[in-house]
RODO-2510 file (C-alpha; in nm, 4 decimals, decimal comma):
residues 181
     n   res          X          Y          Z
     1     x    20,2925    14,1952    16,5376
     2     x    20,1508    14,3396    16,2233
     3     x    20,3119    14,5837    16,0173
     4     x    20,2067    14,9150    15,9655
     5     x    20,2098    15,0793    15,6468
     6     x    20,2421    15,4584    15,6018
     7     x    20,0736    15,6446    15,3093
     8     x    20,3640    15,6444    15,0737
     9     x    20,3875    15,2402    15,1195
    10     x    20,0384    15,2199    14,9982
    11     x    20,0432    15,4434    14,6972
    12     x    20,4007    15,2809    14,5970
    13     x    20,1630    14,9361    14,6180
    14     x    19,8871    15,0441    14,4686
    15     x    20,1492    15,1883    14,1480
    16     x    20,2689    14,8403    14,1724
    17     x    19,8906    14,6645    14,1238
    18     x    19,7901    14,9116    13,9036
    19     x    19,8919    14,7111    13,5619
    20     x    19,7807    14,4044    13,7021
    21     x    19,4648    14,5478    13,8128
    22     x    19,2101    14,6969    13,5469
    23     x    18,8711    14,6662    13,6347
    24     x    18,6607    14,4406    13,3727
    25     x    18,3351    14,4107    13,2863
    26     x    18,3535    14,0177    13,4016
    27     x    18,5046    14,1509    13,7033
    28     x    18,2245    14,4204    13,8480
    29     x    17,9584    14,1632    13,6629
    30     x    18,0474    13,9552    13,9413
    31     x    18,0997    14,1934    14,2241
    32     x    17,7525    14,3153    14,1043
    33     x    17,6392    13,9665    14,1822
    34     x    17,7717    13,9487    14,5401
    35     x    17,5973    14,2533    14,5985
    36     x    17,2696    14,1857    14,4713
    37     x    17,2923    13,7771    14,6713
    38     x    17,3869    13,9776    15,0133
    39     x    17,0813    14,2739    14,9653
    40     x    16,8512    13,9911    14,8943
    41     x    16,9669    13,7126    15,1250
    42     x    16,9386    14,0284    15,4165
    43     x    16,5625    14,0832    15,2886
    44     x    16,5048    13,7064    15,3262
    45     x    16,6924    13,6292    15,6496
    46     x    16,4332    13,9448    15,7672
    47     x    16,7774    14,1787    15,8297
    48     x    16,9588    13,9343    16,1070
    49     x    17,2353    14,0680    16,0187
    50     x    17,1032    14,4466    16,0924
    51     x    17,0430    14,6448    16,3676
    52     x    16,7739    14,5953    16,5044
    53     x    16,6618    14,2303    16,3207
    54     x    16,3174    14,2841    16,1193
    55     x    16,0506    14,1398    16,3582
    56     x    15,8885    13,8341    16,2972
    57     x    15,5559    13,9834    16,4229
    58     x    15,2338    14,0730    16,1508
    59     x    15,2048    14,3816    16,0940
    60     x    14,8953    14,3595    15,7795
    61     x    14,6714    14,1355    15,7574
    62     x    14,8284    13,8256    15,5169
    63     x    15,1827    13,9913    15,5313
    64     x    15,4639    14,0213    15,7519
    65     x    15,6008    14,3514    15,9277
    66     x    15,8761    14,4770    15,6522
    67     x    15,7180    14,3314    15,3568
    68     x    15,9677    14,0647    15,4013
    69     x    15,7782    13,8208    15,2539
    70     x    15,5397    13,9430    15,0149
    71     x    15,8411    13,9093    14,7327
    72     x    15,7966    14,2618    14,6239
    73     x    16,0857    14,4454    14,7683
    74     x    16,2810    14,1328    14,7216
    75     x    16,2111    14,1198    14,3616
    76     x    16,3117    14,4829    14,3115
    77     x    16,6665    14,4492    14,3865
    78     x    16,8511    14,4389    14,0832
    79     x    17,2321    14,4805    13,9755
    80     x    17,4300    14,6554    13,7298
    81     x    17,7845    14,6483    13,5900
    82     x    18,0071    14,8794    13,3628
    83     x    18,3672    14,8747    13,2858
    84     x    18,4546    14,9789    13,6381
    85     x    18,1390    15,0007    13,8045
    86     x    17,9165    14,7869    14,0029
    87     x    17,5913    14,8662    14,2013
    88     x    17,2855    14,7204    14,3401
    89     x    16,9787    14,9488    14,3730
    90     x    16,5982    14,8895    14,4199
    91     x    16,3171    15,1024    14,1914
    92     x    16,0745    15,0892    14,4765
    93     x    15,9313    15,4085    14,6213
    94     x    15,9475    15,2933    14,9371
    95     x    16,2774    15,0811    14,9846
    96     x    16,4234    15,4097    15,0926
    97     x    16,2107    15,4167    15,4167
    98     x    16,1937    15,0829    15,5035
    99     x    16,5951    15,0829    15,4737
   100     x    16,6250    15,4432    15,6957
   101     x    16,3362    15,4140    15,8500
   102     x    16,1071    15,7298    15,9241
   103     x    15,7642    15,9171    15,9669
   104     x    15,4291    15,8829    15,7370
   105     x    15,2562    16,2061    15,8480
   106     x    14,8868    16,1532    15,7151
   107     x    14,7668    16,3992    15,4850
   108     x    14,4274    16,6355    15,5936
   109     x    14,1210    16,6444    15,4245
   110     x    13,8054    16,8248    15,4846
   111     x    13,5826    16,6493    15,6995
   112     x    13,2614    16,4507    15,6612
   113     x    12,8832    16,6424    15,7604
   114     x    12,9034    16,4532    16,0536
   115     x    13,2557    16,5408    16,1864
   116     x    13,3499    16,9044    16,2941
   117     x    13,7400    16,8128    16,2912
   118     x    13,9251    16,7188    15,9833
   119     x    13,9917    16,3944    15,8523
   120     x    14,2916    16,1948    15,7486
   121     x    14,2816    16,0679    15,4004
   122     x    14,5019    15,7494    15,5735
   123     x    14,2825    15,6973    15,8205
   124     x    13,9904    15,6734    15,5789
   125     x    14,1552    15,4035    15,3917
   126     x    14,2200    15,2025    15,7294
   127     x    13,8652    15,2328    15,7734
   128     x    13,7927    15,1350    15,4430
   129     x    14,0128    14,8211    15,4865
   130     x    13,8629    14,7391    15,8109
   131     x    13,4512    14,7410    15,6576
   132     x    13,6167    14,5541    15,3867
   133     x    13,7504    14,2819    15,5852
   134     x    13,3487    14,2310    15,7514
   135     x    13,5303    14,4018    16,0460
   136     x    13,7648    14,0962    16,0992
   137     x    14,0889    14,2323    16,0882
   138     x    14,1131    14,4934    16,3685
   139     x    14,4771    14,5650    16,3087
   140     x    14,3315    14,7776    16,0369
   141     x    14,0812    14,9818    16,3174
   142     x    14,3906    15,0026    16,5319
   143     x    14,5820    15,1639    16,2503
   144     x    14,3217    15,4376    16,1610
   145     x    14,2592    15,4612    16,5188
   146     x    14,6215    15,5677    16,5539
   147     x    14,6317    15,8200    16,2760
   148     x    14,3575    15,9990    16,3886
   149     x    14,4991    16,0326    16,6919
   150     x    14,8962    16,1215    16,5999
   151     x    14,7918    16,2196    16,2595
   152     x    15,1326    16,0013    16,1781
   153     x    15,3052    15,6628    16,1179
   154     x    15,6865    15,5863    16,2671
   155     x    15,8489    15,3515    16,0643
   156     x    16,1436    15,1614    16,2265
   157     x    16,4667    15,1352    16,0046
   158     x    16,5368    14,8082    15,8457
   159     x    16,8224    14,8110    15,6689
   160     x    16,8659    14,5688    15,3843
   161     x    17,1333    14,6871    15,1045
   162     x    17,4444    14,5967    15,3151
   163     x    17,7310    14,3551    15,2238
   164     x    17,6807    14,0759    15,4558
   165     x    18,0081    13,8784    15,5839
   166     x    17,9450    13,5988    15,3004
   167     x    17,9791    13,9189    15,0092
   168     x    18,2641    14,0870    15,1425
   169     x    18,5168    13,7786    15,1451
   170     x    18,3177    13,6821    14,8022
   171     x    18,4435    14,0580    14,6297
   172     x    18,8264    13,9998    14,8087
   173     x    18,8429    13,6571    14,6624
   174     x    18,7133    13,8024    14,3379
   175     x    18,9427    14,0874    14,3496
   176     x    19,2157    13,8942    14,4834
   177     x    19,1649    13,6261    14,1903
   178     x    19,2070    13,9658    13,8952
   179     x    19,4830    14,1110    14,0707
   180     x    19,7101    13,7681    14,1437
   181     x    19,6272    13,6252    13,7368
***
């Protein structure tokens, strides 16, 4: 049977540790790096790991649903390190709603001469897409289609800046490796 530990057992440890453990710069360089392998291995595996998986489906025409593998939210995952810190972040504006998830509400605009109702600036640039394409893609007609009807987008959460199993032992043997030199 395993053996508990109460609070003061784990603060007298952690005093113990503390000497032989003073985070480095090496250290969170290369926790930084299990961080950034596991966010970008999750956006290439299309979020197996996650719940629920990315689906393999098409959502535009030429890319996949997620932007899993048009390289640009991949590439935007980068890594940082300090003295005692170590993150992994993404600059893109919309990482943050492909990793929650959430709603696009479409934006009104006055309408045309020939339409009494208003018009959604979204749905004009589905349109726009769709005459570009010589009307072949007709996901795009679907899409404005849709807006003009719910006047809104649901986005399905993806999440994708995780530690995956493979990171998490990677920082304990890291950490383990400082704290038993």
């Amino acid at each position: 049977m395993a053996k508990s530990y109460n609070l003061e057992e784990v603060n007298k440890l952690f005093r113990e540790y503390k000497d032989k453990f003073t985070p480095n710069k090496p250290m969170m360089t290369a926790i930084a790096g299990h961080m950034l392998g596991s966010a970008q291995e999750n956006i290439r595996n299309g979020g197996k790991g996650a719940s629920p998986a990315w689906p393999k489906r098409k959502m535009f025409p030429g890319r996949e649903k997620g932007l899993v593998r048009s390289g640009s939210l991949l590439r935007s995952v980068q890594a940082k390190a300090t003295d005692n810190t170590a993150i992994a972040f993404t600059n893109k504006r919309y990482a943050k709603l492909q990793h929650f998830g959430g709603v696009i509400k479409a934006k009104k605009i006055l309408g045309s001469v020939n339409r009494k109702r208003d018009v959604y600036a979204m749905e004009q640039y589905f349109w726009a897409q769709y005459f570009k394409s010589n009307k072949k893609e007709k996901l795009w007609m679907v899409l404005a289609l849709h807006v003009a009807k719910a006047g809104q987008i649901k986005i399905p959460a993806r999440p994708f800046m995780y530690l995956n199993k493979r990171s998490k032992a990677g920082i304990k043997e890291t950490v383990r490796s400082k704290v038993t030199q």
